[in-house]
NUVEX-514079 format. One record per residue (C-alpha): residue in one letter; x, y, z. Coordinates in nm, 2 decimals, m for minus. Example, Ala and Ser with C-alpha at 12.3 -4.5 7.8 and 13.67 -1.06 7.14 Angstrom:
! residues 2
a/1.23/m0.45/0.78
s/1.37/m0.11/0.71
This chain:
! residues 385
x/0.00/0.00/0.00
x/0.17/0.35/m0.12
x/0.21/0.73/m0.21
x/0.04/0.90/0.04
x/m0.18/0.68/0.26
x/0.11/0.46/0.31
x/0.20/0.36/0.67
x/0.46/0.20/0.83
x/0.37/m0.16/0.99
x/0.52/m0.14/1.29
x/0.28/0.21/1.38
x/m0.07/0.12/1.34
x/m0.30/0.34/1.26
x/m0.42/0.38/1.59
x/m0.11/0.56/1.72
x/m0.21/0.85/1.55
x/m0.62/0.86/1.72
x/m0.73/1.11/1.96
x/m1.03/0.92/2.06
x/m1.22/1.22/1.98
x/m1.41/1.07/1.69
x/m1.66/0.74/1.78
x/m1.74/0.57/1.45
x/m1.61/0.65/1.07
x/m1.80/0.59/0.83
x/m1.59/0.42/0.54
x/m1.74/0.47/0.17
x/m1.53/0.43/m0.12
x/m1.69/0.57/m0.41
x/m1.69/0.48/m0.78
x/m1.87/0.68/m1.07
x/m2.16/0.61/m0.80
x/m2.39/0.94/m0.90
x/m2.69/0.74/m0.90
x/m2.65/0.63/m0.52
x/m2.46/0.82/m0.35
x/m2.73/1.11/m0.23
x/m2.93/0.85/m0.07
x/m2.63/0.67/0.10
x/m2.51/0.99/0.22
x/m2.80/1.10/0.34
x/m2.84/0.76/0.52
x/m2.61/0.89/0.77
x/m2.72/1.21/0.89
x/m3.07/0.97/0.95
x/m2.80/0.82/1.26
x/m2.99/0.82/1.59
x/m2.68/0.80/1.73
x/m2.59/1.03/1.98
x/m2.19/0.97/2.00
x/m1.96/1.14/1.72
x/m1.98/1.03/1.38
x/m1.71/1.12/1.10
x/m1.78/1.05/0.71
x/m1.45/0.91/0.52
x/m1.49/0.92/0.14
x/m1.23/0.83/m0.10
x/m1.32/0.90/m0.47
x/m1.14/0.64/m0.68
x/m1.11/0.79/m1.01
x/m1.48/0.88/m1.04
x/m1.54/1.08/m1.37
x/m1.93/1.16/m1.29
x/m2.11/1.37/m1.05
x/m2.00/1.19/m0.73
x/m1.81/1.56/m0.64
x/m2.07/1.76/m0.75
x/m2.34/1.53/m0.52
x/m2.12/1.53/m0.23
x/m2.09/1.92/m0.23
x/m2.45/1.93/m0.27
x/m2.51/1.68/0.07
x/m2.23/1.86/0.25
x/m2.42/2.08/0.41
x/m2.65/1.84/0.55
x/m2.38/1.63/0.62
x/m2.21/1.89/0.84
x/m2.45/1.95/1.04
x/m2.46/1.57/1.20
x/m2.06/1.49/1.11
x/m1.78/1.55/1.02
x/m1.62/1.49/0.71
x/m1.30/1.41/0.52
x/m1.24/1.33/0.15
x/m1.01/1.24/m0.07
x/m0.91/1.09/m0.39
x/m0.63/1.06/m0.65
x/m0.63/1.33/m0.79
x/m0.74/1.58/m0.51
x/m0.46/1.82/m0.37
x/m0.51/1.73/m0.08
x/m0.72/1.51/0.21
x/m1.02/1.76/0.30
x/m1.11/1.81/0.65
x/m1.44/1.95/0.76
x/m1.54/1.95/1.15
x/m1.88/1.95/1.24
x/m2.05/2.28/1.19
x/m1.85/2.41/0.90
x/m1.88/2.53/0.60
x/m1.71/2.46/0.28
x/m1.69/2.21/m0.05
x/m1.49/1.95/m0.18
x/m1.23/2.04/m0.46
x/m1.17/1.77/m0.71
x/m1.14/1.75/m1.05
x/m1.08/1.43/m1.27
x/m1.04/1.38/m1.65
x/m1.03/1.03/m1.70
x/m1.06/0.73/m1.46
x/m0.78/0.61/m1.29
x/m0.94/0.38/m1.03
x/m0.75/0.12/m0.86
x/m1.00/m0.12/m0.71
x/m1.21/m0.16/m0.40
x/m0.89/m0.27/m0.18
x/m0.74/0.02/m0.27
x/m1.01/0.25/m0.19
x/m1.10/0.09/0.13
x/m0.77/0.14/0.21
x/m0.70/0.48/0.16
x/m1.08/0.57/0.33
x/m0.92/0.34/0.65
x/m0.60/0.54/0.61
x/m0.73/0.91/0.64
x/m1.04/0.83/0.90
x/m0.95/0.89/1.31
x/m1.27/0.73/1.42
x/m1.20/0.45/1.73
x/m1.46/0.25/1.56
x/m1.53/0.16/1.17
x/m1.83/0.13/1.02
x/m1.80/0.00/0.64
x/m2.10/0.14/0.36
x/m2.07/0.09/m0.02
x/m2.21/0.36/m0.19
x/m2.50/0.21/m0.31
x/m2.67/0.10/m0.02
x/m2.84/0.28/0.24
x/m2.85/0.26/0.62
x/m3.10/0.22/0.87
x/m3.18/0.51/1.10
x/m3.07/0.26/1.42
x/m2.74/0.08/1.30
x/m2.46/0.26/1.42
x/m2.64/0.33/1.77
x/m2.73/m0.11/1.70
x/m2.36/m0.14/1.64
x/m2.16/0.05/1.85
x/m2.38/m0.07/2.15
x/m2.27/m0.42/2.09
x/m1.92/m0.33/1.97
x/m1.87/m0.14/2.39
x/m2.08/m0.37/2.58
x/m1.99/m0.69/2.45
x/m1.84/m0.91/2.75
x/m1.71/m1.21/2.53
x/m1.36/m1.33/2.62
x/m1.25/m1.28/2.27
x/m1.29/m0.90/2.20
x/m1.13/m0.93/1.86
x/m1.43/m0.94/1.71
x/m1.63/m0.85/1.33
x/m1.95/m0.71/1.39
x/m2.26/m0.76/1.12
x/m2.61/m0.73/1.07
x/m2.92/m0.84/0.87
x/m2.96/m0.67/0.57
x/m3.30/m0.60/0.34
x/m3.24/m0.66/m0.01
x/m3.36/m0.44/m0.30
x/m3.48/m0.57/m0.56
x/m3.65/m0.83/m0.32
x/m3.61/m1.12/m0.59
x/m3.23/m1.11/m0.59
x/m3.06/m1.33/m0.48
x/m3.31/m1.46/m0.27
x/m3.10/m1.79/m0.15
x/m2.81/m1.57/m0.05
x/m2.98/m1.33/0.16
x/m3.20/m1.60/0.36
x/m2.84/m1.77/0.40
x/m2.76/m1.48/0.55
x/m3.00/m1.37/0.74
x/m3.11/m1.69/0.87
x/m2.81/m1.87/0.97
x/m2.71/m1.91/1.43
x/m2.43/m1.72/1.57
x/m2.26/m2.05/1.59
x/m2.27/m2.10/1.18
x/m2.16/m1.77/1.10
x/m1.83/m1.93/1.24
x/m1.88/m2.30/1.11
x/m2.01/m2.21/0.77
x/m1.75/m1.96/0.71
x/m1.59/m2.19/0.42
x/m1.89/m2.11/0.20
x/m1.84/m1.73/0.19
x/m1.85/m1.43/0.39
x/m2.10/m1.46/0.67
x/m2.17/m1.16/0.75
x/m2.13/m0.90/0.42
x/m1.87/m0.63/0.41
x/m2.13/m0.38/0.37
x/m2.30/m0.43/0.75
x/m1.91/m0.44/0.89
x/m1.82/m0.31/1.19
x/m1.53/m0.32/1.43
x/m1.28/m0.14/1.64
x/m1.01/0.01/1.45
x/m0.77/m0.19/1.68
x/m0.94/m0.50/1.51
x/m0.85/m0.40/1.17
x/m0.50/m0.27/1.24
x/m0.44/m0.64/1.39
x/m0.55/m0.81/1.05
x/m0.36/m0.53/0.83
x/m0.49/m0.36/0.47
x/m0.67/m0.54/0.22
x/m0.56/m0.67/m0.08
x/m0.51/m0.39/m0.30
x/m0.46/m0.66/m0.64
x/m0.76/m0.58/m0.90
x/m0.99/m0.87/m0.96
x/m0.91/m1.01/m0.58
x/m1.22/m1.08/m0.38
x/m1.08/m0.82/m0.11
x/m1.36/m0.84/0.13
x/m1.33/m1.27/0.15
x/m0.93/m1.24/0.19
x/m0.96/m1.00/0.45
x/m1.22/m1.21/0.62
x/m1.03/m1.53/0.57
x/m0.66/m1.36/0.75
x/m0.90/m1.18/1.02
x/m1.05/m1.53/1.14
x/m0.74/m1.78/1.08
x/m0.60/m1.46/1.33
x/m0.86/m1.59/1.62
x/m1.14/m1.36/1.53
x/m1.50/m1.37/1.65
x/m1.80/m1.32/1.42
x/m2.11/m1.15/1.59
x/m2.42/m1.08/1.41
x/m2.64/m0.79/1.58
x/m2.99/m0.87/1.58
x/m3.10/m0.68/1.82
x/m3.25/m0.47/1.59
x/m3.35/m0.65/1.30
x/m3.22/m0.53/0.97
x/m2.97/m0.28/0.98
x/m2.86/m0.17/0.62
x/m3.04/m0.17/0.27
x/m2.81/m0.36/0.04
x/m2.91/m0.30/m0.31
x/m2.82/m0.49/m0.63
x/m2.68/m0.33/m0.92
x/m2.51/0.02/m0.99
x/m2.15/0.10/m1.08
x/m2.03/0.15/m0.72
x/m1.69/0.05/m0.54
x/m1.85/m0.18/m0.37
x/m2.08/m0.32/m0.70
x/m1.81/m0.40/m0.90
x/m1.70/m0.61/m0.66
x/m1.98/m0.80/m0.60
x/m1.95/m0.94/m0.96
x/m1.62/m1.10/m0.87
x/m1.54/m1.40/m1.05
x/m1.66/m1.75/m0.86
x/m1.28/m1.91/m0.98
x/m1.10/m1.63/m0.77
x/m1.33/m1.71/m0.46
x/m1.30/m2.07/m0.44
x/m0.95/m2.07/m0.44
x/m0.92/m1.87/m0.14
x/m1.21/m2.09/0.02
x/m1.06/m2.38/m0.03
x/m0.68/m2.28/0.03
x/m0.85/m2.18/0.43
x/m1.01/m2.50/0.45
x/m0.67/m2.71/0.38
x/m0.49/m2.48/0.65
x/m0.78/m2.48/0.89
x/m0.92/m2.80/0.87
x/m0.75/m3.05/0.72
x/m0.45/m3.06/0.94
x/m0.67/m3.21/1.18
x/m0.83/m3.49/0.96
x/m0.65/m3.80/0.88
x/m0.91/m3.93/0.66
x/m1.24/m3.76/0.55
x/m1.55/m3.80/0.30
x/m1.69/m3.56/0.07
x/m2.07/m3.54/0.00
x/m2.16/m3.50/m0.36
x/m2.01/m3.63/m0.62
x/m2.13/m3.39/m0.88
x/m1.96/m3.09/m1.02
x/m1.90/m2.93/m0.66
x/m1.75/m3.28/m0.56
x/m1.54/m3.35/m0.81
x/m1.38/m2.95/m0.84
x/m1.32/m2.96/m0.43
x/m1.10/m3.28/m0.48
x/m0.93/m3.19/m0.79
x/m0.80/m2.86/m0.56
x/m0.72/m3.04/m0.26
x/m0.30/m3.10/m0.25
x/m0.20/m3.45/m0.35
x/m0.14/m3.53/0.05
x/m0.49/m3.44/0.08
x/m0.63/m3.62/m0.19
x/m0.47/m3.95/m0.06
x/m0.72/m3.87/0.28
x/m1.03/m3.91/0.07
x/m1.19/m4.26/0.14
x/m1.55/m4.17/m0.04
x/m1.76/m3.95/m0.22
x/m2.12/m3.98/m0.08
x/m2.41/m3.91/m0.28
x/m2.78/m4.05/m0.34
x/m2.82/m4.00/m0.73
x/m2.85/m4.38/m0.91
x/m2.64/m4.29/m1.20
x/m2.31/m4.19/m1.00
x/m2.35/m4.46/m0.74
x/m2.37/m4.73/m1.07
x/m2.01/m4.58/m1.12
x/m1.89/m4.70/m0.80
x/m1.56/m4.52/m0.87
x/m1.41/m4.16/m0.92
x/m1.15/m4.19/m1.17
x/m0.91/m3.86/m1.16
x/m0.88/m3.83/m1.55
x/m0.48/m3.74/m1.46
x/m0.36/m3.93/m1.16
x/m0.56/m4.23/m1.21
x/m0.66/m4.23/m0.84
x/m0.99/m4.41/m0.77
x/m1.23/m4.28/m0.48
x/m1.54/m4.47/m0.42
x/m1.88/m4.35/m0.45
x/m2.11/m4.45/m0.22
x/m2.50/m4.39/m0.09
x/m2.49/m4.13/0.16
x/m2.64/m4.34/0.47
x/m2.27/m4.52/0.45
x/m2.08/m4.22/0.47
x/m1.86/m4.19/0.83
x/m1.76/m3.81/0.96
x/m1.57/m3.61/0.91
x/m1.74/m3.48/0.61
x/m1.72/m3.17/0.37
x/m2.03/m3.09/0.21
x/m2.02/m3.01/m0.15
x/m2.41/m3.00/m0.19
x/m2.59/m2.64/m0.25
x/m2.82/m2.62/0.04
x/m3.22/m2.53/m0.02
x/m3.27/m2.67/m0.33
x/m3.37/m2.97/m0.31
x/m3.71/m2.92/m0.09
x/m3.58/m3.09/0.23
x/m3.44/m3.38/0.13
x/m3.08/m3.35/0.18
x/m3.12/m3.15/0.47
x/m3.31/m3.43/0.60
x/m3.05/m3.66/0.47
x/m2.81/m3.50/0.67
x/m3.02/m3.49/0.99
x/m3.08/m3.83/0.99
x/m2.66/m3.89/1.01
x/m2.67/m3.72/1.37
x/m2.38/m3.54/1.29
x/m2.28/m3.19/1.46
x/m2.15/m2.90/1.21
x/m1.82/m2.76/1.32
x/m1.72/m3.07/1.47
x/m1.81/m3.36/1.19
x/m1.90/m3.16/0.91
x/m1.85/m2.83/0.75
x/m2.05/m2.68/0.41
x/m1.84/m2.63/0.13
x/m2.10/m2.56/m0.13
């Protein structure tokens, strides 16, 4: 991470915070002239009653982000404070709470260098003790930071390295409709045992203390990397804690669609985020296996064992899976190696098992399937799929 946000390793950002600012609010913002007014305006909604600072870092926006920001400034000032910055600014603008003034930018061609980047450099020039992360095309609820930052200060768990998230609404309601129930739905213990799947709680409802972040370090400034997932992967295989706050219901608007920071990213390529799924699962799993099962032995199947390293093929004993036509194989020939796995029904399956089946789509029946093993997640099973 360089030029002008850089920062020395060994003198976290931290070292440089007064304490006088509660919660920043991190937006990196793309071309997002279609969004950002309502996002912005989100925050001055904030029922909270503690300090609030607004950190926007413009990567190489060539629309009317400026000239909307300038227009919400005033609003904006009279709840917040506010800094800005971008590539091409002269500066990082600082405005306390109560001024007056306007952003000066000016761009003539885009020059952006990703969401890790921007993230980054928003982290980089915010003093807030707490962080709350917002793409630019979603909105907040009226009650999240006070939701948040309640939890974040009272919480008395042990472990008080901890990423704060929330339930989200979704707009358009038929998007993604699997994916947000996943979400929404799943116990405080599977946000930590289904963590191999994805994300469990989504960057856009992040919270934490900046001490949390400085402990895991920057993202991953490398275009096309699925930043949010490879910060999330290094912050728990650190020893972090995952808390979803429910107290209050849904806490942010996350919308679908737009040309955002944050919905570029959200288009990532599926390739990029299995690799660093399944790279987590071999360090954090698998050294504590000596032989396992994998259930499916479909497309999911099959592309999990292909990735696994050669000393972790060889603790494969059986595909499980309940579909006539691959159990009449009896065998999973590995077109290269030659190696032969057998497929068997699922009822003969033994644990520890990774599950390369898509949940919820199958009306019940492999969730009843894998009820009727009497098997506990996190312990002899994990979802993979």
């Amino acid at each position: 991470f360089l030029g002008k946000f850089a920062m020395q390793s060994d003198e976290p950002s931290t070292q440089n915070i007064e304490g006088k600012i509660d919660v920043s609010v991190i937006i990196p913002v793309h071309n997002a002239e279609k969004t950002l007014r309502e996002t912005l305006l989100s925050i001055t909604q904030q029922t909270f009653g503690g300090t609030i600072e607004i950190s926007v870092f413009s990567d190489g926006s060539i629309d009317s982000s400026v000239d909307i920001i300038n227009e919400c400034l005033p609003s904006l000032l009279e709840h917040c404070d506010f800094v800005y910055s971008s590539h091409t600014a002269p500066t990082t603008q600082r405005f306390r709470r109560g001024e007056q003034g306007s952003v000066t930018d000016h761009v003539e061609h885009d020059i952006a260098k990703g969401a890790g980047f921007a993230r980054n450099a928003s982290i980089a020039q915010s003093t807030g003790r707490y962080l709350c992360f917002l793409d630019s095309d979603d909105v907040m609820m009226p009650n999240r930071i006070t939701a948040m930052f309640h939890t974040a200060t009272t919480d008395q768990h042990e472990n008080q390295f901890t990423l704060y998230g929330s339930q989200f609404v979704r707009e358009p309601v038929d998007t993604t409709v699997r994916y947000t129930k996943w979400l929404n739905t799943m116990t405080q213990e599977q946000l930590h045992s289904q963590r191999f799947r994805e994300c469990t709680v989504i960057q856009p409802t992040w919270f934490m203390s900046r001490v949390t972040y400085d402990k895991v370090g920057w993202y991953d400034e490398t275009k096309g990397v699925p930043e949010d997932l490879d910060w999330f992967i290094r912050f728990y295989e650190l020893g972090g804690r995952i808390c979803r706050v429910d107290t209050h219901g849904a806490l942010l608007v996350y919308k679908w669609g737009g040309m955002s920071v944050g919905s570029k990213h959200k288009q990532i390529d599926r390739k990029k985020l299995f690799v660093l799924r399944i790279a987590s699962f071999q360090r954090s799993i698998l050294p504590h296996w000596n032989q396992f099962s994998i259930w499916g032995a479909g497309r999911d199947g099959k592309e999990f064992y292909k990735a696994l390293s050669d000393e972790n093929k060889k603790k494969v004993v059986a595909f499980g899976d309940v579909a006539e036509k691959r159990l009449r194989e009896k065998f999973y020939i590995h077109s290269v190696t030659g190696d032969r796995v057998p497929i068997v029904h699922f009822s003969e399956m033994q644990s520890p098992c990774v599950l390369c089946v898509k949940p919820d789509l199958t009306d019940g029946v492999f969730e009843n399937n894998l009820a009727s093993k009497n098997w506990t997640e996190g312990v002899d099973y994990y979802h993979f799929a």
